[in-house]
N, C-alpha and C positions, 0 to 999 in steps of 0.2 A: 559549561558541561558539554561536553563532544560526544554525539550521539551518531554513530552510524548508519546507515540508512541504504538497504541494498533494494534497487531498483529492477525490477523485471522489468526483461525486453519489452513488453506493450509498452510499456510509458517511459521507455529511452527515449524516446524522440522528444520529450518535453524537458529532458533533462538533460538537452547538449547529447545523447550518448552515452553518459554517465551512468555506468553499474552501480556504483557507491558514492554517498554524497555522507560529509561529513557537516551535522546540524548541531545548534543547540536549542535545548528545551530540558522542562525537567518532569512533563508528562510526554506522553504518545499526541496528544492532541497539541500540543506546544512545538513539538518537532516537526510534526506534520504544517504545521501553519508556519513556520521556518522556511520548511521546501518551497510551500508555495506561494510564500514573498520572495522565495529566490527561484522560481523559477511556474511565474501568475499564470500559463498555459494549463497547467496541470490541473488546477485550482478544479476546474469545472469533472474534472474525471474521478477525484477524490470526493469530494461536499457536495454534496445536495442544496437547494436553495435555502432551508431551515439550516446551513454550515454543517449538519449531521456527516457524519461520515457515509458515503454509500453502501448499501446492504453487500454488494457483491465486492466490495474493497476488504481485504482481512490482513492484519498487521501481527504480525510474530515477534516477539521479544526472545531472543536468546532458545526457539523454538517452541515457545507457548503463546498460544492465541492471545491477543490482548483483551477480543471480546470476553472473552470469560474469566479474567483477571482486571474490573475495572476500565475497560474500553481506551476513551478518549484520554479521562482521568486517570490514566494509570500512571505510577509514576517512575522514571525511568533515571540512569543511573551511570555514570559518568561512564566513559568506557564501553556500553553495551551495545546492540546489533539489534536493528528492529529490520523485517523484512515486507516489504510489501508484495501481497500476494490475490491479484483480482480474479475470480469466480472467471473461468473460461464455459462457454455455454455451446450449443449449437452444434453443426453437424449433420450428415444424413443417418440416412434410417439405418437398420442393421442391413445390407446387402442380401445375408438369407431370405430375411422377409421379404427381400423385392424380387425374390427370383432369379439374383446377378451372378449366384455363387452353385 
């Protein structure tokens, strides 16, 4: 089952470059552990040491969260488009507040 997989630019670099990586599995947590026997760099930016997926890691099916359809366990379906998508954080303060502006 041929599972597509689009890669945001932060974790291109563990992915050769690669936007889209074509995997099989027949959950989200199956695809996911695909990539990262095909490419073991990433492993640590995905999983947590309990293999959980990481809090700020979030996976789209066909544009619906997976968390809230079944997560790991979701089951996914020949053909479809999962995206990965990690929590971006951080930044300064608003500039008003500093006086800058």
């Amino acid at each position: 089952m041929s599972i597509t997989l689009l890669m945001p630019t932060a974790l291109r670099g563990f992915t050769d470059g690669k936007s889209e990586i074509s995997l099989d599995g027949e959950t989200v947590g199956q695809v996911l552990l695909a990539l990262a026997k095909a490419y073991p760099d990433i492993s640590t930016h995905l999983f947590d040491e309990a293999g959980e997926l990481r809090s700020f890691i979030n996976v789209f099916i066909n544009g619906e969260n997976a968390k809230s359809s079944g997560g790991l366990k979701r089951a996914v379906k020949d053909g479809e488009t999962l995206m990965l998508v990690p929590a971006i954080a951080g930044g300064s303060a608003n500039p008003l507040e500093r006086g800058k502006l």
